[in-house]
Every structure is written in structure tokens, then in C-alpha cells.
mmCIF file as Biopython writes it, N, C-alpha, C and O atoms, coordinates in Angstrom:
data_model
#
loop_
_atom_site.group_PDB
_atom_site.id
_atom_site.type_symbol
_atom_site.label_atom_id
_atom_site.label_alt_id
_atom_site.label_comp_id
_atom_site.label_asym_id
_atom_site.label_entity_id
_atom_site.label_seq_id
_atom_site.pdbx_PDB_ins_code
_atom_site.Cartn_x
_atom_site.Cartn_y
_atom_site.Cartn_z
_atom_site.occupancy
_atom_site.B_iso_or_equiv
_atom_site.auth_seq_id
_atom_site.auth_asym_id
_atom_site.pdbx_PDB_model_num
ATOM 1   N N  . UNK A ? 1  ? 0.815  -1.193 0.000   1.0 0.0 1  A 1 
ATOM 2   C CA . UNK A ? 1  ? 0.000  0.000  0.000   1.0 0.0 1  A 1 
ATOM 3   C C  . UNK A ? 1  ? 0.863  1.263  0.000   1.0 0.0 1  A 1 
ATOM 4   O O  . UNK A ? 1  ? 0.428  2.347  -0.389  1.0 0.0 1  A 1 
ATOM 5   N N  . UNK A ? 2  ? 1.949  1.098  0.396   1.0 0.0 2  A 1 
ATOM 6   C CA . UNK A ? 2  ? 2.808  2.598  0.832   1.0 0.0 2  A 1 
ATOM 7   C C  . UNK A ? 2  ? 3.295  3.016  -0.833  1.0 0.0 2  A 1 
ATOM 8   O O  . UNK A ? 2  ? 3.245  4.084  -1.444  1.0 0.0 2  A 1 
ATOM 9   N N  . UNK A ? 3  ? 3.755  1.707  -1.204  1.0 0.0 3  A 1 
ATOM 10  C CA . UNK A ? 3  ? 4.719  1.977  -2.440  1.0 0.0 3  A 1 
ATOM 11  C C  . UNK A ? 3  ? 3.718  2.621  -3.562  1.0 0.0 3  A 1 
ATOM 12  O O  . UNK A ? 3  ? 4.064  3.592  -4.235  1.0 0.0 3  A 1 
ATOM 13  N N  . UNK A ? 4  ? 2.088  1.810  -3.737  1.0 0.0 4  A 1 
ATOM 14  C CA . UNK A ? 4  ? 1.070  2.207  -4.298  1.0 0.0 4  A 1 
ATOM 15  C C  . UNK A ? 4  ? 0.930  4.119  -4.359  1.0 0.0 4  A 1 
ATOM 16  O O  . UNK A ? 4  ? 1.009  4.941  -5.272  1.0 0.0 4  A 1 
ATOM 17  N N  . UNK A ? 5  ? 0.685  4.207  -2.833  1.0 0.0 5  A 1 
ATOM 18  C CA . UNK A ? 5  ? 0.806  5.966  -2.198  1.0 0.0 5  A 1 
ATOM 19  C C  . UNK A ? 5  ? 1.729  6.480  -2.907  1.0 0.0 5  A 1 
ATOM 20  O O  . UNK A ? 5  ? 1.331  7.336  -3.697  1.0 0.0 5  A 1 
ATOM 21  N N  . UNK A ? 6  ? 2.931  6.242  -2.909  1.0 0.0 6  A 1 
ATOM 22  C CA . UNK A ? 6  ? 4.062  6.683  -3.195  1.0 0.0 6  A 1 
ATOM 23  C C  . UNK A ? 6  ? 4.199  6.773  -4.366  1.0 0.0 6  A 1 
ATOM 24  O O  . UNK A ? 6  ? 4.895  7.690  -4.802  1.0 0.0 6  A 1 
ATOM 25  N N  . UNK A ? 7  ? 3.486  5.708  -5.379  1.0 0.0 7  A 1 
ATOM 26  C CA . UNK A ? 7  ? 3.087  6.268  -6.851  1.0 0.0 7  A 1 
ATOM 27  C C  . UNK A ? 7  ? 2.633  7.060  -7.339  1.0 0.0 7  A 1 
ATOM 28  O O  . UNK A ? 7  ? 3.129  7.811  -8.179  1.0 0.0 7  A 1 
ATOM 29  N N  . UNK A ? 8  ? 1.109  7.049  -6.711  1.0 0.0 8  A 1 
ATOM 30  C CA . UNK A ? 8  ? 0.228  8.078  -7.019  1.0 0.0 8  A 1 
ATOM 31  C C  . UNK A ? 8  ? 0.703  9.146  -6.598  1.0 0.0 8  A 1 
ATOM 32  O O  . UNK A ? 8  ? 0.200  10.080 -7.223  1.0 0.0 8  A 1 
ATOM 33  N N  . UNK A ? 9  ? 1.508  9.519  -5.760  1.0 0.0 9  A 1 
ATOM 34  C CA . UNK A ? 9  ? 1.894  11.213 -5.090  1.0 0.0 9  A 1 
ATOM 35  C C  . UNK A ? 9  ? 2.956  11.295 -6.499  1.0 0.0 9  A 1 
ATOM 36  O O  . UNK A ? 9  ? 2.698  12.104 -7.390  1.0 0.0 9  A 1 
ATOM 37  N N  . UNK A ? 10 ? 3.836  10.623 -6.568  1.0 0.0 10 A 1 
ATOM 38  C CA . UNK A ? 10 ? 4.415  11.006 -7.858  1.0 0.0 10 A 1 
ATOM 39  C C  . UNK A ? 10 ? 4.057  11.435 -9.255  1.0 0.0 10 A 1 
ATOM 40  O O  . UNK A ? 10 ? 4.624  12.382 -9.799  1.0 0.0 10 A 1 
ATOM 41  N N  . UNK A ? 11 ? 3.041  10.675 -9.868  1.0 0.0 11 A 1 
ATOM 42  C CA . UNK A ? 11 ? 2.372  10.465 -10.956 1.0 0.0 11 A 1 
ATOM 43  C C  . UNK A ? 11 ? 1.910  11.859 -10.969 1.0 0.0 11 A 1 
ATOM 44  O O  . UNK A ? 11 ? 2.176  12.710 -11.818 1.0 0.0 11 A 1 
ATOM 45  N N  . UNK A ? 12 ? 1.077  12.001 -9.765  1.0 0.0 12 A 1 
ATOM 46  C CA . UNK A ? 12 ? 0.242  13.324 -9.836  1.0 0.0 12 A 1 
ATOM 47  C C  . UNK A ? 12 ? 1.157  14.818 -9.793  1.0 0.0 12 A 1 
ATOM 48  O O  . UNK A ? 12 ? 0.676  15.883 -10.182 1.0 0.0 12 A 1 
ATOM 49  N N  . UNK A ? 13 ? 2.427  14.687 -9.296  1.0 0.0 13 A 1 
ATOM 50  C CA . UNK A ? 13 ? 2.911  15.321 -8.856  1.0 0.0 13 A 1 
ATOM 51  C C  . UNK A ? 13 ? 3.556  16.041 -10.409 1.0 0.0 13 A 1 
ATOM 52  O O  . UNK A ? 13 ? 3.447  17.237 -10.678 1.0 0.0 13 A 1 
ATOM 53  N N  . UNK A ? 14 ? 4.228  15.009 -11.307 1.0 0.0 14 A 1 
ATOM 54  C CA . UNK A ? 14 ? 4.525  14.763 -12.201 1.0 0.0 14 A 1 
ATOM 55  C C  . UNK A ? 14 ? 3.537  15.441 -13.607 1.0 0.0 14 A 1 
ATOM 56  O O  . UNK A ? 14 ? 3.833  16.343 -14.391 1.0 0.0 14 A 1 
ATOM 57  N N  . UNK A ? 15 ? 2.277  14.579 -13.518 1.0 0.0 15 A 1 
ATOM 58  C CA . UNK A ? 15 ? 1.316  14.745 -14.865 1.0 0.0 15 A 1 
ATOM 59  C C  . UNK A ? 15 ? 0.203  16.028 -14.425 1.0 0.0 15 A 1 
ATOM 60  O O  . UNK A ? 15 ? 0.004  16.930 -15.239 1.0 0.0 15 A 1 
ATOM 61  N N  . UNK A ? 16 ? -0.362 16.028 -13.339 1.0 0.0 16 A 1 
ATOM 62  C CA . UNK A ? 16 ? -1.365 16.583 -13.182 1.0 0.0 16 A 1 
ATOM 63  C C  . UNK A ? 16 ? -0.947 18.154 -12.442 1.0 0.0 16 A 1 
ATOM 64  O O  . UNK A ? 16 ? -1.222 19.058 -13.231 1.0 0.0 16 A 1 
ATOM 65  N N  . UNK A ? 17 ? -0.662 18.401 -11.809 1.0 0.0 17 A 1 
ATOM 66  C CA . UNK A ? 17 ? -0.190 19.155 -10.392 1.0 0.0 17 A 1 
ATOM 67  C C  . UNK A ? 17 ? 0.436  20.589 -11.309 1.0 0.0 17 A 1 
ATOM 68  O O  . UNK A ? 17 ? 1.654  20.656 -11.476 1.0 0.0 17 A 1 
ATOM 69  N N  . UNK A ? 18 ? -0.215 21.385 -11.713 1.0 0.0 18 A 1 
ATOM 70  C CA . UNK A ? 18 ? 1.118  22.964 -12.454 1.0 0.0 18 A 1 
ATOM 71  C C  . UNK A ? 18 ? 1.998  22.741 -11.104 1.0 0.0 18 A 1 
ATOM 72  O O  . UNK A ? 18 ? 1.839  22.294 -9.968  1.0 0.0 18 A 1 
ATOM 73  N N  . UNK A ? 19 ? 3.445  23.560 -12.238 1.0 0.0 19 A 1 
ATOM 74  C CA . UNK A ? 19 ? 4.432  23.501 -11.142 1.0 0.0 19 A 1 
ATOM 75  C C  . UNK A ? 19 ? 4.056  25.205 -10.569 1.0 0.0 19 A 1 
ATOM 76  O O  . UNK A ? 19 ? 3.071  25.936 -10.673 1.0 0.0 19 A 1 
ATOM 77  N N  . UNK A ? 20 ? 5.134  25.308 -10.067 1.0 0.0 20 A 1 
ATOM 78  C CA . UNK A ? 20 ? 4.570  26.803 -8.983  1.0 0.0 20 A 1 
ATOM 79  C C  . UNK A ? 20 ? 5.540  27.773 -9.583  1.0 0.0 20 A 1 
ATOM 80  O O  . UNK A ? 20 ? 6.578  27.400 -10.130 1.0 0.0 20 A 1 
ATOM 81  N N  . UNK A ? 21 ? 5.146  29.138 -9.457  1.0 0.0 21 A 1 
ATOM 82  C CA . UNK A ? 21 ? 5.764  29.911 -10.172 1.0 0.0 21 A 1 
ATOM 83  C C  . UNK A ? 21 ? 7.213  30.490 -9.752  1.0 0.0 21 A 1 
ATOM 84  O O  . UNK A ? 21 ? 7.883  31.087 -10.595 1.0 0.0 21 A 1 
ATOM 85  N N  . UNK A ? 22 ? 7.614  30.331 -8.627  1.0 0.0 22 A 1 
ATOM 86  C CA . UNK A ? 22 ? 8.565  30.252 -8.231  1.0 0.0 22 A 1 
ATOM 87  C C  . UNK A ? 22 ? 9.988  29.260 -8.554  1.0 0.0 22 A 1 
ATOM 88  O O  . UNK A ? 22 ? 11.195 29.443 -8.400  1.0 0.0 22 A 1 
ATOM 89  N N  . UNK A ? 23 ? 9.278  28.300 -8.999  1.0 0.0 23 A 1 
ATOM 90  C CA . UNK A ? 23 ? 9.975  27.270 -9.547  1.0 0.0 23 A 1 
ATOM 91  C C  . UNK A ? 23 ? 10.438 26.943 -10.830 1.0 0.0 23 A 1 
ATOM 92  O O  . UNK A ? 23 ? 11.383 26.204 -11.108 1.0 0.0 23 A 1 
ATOM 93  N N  . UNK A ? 24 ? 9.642  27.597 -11.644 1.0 0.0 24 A 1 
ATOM 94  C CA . UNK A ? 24 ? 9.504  28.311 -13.146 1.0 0.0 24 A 1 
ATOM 95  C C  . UNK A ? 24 ? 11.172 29.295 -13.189 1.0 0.0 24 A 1 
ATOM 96  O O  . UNK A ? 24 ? 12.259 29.180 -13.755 1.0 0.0 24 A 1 
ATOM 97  N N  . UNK A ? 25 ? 10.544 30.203 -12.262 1.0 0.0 25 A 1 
ATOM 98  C CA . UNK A ? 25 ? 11.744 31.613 -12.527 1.0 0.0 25 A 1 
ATOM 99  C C  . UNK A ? 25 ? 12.712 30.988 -12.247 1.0 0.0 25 A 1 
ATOM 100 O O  . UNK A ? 25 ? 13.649 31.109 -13.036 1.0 0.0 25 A 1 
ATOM 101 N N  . UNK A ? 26 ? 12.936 29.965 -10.902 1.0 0.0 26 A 1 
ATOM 102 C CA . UNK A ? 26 ? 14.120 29.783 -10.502 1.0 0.0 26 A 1 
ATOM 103 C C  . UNK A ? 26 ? 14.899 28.982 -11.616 1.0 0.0 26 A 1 
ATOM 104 O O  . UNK A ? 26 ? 16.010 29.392 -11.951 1.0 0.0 26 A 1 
ATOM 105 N N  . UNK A ? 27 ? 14.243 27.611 -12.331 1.0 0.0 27 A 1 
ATOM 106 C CA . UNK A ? 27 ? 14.692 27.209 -13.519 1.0 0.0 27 A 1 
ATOM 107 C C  . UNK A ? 27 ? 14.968 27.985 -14.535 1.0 0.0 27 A 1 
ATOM 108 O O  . UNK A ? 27 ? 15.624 27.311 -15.329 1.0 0.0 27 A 1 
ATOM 109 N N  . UNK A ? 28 ? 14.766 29.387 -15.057 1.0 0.0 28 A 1 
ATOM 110 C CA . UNK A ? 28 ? 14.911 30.329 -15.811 1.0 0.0 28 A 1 
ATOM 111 C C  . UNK A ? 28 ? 16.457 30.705 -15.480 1.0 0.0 28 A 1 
ATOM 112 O O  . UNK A ? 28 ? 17.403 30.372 -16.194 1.0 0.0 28 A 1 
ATOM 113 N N  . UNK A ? 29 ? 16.558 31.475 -14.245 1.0 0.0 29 A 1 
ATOM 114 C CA . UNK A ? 29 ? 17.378 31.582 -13.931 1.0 0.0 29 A 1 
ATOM 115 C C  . UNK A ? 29 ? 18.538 31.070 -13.773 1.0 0.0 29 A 1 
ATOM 116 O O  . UNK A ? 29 ? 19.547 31.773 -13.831 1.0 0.0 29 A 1 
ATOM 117 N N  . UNK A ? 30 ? 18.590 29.505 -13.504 1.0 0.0 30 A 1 
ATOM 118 C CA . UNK A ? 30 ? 19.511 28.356 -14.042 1.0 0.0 30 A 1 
ATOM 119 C C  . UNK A ? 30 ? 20.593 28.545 -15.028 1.0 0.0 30 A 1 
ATOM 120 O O  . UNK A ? 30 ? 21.813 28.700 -14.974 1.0 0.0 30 A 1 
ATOM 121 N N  . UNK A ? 31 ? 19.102 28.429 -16.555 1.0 0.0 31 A 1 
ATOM 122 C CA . UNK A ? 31 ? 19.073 28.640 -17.364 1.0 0.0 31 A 1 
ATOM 123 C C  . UNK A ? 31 ? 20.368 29.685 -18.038 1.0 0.0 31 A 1 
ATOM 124 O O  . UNK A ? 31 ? 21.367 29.554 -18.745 1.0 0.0 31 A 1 
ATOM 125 N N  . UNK A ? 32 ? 19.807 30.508 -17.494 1.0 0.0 32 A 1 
ATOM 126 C CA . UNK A ? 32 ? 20.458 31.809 -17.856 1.0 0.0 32 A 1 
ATOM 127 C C  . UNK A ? 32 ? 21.838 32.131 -17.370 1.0 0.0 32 A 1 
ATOM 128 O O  . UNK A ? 32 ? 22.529 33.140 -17.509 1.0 0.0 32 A 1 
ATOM 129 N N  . UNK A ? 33 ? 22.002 31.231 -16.889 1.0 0.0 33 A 1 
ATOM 130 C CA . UNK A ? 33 ? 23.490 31.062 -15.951 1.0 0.0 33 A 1 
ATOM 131 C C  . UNK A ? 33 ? 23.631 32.336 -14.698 1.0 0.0 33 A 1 
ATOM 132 O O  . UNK A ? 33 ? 24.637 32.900 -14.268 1.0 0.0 33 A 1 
ATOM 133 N N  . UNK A ? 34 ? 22.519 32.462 -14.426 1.0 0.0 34 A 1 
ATOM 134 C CA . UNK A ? 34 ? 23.183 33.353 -13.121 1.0 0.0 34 A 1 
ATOM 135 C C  . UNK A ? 34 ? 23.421 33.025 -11.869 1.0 0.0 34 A 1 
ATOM 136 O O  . UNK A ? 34 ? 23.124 33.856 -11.011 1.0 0.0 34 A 1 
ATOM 137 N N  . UNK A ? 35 ? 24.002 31.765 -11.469 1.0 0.0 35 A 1 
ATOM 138 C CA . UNK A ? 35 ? 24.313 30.815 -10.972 1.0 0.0 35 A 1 
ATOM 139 C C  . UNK A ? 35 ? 26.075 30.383 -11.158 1.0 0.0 35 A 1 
ATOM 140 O O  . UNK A ? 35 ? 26.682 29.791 -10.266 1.0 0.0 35 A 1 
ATOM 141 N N  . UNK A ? 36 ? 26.692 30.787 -12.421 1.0 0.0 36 A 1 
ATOM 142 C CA . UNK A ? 36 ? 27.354 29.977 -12.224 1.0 0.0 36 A 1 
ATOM 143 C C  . UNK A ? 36 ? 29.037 30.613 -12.139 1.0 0.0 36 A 1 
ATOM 144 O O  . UNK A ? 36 ? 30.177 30.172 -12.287 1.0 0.0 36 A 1 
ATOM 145 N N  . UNK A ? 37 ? 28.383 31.892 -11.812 1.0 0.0 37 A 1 
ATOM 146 C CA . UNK A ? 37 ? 30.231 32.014 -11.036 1.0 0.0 37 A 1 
ATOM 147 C C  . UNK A ? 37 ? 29.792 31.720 -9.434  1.0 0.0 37 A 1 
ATOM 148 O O  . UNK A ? 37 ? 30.589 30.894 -8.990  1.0 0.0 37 A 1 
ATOM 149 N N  . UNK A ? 38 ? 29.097 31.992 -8.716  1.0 0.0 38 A 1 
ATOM 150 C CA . UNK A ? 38 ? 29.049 31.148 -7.470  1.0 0.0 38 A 1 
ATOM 151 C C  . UNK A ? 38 ? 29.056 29.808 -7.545  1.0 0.0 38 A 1 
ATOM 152 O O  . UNK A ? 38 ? 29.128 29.427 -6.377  1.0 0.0 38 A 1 
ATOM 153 N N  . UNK A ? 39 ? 29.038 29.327 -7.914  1.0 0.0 39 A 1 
ATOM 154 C CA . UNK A ? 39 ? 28.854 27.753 -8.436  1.0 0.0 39 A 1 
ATOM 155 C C  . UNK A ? 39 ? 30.248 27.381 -8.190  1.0 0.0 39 A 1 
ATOM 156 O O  . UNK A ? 39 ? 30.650 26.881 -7.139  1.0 0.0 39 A 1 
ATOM 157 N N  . UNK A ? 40 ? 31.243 27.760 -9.622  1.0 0.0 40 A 1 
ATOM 158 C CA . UNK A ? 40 ? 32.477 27.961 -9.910  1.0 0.0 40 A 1 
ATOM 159 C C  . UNK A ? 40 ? 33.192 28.680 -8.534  1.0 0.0 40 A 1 
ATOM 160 O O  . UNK A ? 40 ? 34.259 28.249 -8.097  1.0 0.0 40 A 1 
ATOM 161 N N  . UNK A ? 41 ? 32.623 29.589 -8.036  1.0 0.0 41 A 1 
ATOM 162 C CA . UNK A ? 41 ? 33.684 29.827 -6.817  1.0 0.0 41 A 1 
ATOM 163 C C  . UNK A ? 41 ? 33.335 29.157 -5.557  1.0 0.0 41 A 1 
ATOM 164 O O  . UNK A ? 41 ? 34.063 29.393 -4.593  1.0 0.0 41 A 1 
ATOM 165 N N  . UNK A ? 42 ? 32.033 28.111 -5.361  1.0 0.0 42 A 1 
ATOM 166 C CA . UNK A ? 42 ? 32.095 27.042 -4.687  1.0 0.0 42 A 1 
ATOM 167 C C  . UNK A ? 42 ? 33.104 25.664 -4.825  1.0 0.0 42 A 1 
ATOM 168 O O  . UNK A ? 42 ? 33.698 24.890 -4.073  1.0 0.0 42 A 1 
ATOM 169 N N  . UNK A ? 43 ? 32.929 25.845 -6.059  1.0 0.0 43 A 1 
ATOM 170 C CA . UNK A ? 43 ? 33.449 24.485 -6.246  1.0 0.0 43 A 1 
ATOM 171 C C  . UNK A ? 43 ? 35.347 24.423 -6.052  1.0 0.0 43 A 1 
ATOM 172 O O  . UNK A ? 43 ? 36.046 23.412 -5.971  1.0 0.0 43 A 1 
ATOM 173 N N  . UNK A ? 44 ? 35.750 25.776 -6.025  1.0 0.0 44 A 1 
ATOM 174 C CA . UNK A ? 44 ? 37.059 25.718 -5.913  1.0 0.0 44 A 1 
ATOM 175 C C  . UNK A ? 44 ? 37.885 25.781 -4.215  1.0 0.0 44 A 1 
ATOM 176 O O  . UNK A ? 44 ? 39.090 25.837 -3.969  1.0 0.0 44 A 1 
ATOM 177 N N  . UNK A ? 45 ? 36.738 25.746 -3.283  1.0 0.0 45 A 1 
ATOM 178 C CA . UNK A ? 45 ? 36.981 25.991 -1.718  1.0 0.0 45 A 1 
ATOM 179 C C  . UNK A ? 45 ? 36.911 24.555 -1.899  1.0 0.0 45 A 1 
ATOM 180 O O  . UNK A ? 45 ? 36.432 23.789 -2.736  1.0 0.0 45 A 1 
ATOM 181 N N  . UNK A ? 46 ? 37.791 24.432 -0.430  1.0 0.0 46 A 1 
ATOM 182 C CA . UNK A ? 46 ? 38.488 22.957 0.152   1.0 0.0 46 A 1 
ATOM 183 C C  . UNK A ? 46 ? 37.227 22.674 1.029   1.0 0.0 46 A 1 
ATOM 184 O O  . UNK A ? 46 ? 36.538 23.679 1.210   1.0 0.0 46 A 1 
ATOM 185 N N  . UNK A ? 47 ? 36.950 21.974 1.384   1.0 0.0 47 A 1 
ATOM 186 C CA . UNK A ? 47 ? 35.976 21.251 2.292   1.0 0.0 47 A 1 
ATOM 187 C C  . UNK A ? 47 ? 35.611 21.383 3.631   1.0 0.0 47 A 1 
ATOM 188 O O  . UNK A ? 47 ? 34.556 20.945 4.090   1.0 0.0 47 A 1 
ATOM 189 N N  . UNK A ? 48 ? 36.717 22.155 4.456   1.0 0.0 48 A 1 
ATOM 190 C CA . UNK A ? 48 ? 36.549 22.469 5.124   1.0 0.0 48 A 1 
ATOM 191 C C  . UNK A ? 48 ? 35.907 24.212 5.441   1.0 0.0 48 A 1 
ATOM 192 O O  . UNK A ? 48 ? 35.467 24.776 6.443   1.0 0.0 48 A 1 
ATOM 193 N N  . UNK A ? 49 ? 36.083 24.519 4.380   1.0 0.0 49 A 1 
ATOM 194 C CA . UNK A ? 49 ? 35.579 26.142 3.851   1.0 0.0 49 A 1 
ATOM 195 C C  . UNK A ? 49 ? 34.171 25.752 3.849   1.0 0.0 49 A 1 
ATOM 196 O O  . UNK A ? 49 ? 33.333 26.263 4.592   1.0 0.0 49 A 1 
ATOM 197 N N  . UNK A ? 50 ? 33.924 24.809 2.972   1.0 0.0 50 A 1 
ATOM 198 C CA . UNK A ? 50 ? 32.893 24.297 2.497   1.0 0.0 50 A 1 
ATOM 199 C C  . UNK A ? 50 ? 31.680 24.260 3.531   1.0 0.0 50 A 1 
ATOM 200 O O  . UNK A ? 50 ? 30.756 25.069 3.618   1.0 0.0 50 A 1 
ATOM 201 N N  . UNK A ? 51 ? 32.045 22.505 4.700   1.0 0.0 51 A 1 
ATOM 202 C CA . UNK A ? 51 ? 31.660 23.105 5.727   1.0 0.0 51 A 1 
ATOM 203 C C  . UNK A ? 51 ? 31.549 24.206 6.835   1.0 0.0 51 A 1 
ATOM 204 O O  . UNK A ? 51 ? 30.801 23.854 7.746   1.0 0.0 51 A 1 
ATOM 205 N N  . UNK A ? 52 ? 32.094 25.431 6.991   1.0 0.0 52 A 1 
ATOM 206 C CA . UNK A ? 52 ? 32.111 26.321 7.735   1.0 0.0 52 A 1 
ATOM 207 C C  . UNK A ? 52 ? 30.740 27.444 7.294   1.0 0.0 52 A 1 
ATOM 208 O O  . UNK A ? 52 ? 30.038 28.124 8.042   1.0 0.0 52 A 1 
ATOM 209 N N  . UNK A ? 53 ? 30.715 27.312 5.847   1.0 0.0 53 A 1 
ATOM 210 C CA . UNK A ? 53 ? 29.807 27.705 5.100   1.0 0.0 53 A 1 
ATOM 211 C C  . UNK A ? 53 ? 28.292 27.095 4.731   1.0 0.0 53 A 1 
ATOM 212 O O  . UNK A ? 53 ? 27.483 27.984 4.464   1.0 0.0 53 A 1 
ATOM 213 N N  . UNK A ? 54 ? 28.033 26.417 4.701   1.0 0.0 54 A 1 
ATOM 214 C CA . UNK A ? 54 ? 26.997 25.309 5.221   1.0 0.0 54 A 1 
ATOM 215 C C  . UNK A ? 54 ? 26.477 25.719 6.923   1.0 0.0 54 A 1 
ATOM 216 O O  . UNK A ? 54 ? 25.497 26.263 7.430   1.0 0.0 54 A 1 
ATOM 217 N N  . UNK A ? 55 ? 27.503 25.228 7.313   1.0 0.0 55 A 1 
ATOM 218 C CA . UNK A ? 55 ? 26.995 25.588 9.065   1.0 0.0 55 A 1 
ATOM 219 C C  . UNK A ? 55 ? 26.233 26.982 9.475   1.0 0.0 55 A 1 
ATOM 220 O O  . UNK A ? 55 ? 25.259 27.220 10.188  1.0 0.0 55 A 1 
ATOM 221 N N  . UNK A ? 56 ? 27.365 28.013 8.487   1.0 0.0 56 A 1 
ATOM 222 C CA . UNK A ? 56 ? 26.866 29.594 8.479   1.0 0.0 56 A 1 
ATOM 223 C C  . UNK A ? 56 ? 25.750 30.029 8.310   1.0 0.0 56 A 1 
ATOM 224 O O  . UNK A ? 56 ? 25.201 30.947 8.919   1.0 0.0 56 A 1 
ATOM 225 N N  . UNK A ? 57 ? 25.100 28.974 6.925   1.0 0.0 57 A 1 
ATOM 226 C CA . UNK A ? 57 ? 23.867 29.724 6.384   1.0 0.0 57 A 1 
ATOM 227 C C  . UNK A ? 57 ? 23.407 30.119 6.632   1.0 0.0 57 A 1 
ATOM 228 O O  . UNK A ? 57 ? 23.317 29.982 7.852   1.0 0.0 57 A 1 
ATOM 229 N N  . UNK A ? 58 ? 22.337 31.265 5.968   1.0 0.0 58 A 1 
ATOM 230 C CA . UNK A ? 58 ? 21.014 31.587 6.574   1.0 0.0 58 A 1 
ATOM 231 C C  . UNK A ? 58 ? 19.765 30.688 6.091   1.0 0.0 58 A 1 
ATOM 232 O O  . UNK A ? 58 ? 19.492 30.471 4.910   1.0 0.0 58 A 1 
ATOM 233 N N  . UNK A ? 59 ? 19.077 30.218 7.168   1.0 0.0 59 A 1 
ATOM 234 C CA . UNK A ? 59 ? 17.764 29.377 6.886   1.0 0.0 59 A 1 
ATOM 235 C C  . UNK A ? 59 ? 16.661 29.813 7.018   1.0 0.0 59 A 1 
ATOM 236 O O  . UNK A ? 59 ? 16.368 30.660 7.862   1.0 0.0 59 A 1 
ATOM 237 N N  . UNK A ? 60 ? 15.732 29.219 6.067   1.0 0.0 60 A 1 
ATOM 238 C CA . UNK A ? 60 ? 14.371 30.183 5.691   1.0 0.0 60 A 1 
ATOM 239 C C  . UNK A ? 60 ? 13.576 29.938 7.054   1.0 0.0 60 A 1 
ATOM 240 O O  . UNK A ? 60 ? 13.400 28.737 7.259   1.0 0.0 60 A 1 
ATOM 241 N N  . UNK A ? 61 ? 13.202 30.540 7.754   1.0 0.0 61 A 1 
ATOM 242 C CA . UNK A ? 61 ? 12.004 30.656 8.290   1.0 0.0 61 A 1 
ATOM 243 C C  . UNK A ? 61 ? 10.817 29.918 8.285   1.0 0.0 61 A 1 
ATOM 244 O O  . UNK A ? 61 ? 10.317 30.458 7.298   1.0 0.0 61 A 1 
ATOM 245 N N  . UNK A ? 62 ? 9.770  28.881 8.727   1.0 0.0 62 A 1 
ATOM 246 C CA . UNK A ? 62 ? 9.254  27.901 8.511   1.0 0.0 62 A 1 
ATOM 247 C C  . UNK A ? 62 ? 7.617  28.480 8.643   1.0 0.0 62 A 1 
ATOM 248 O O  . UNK A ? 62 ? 6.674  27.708 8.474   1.0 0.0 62 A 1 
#
């Protein structure tokens, strides 16, 4: 029964469901590469930068 659930939330999620408009722009934005010198200047910090930065974040509000 779970795996069944777990279909249907997909399927629907997938075929039926508009995506949200927020999610639209943000894929636009992707797109458009404005993303990817932060990206690029992530990817060149050592791991421990990495984590210090992670830990730092700011988190959304619930």
C-alpha cells in the first residue's frame, strides 16, 4: 500500500499538479546562468571552507 501511495503522489505530482511559479523563474534563472560564477567559486573551496559555510547559512524561516 505505501509503495502504491508513493506512486500516485508522484504520478500526480509529475502529470497533473502545475508547477509553482517560483519554480519556473528559478529554472529560468539556471538557465540563464546566473548561478554559475558562485557555483564555480564554490566548487574551488576545500571542504573544510565548504563546511564552515553550510553551518553559516542563513535558513528560511518555517
Amino acid at each position: 500500500q505505501y509503495n502504491v501511495a508513493l506512486l500516485c503522489r508522484r504520478l500526480y505530482s509529475r502529470y497533473i499538479a502545475q508547477r509553482a511559479e517560483h519554480v519556473r523563474e528559478r529554472v529560468s534563472e539556471i538557465e540563464e546562468g546566473k548561478f554559475d560564477e558562485e557555483i564555480a567559486t564554490l566548487m574551488k573551496l576545500d571542504e573544510n571552507t565548504l563546511k564552515k559555510l553550510y553551518a553559516e547559512r542563513e535558513i528560511e524561516p518555517e
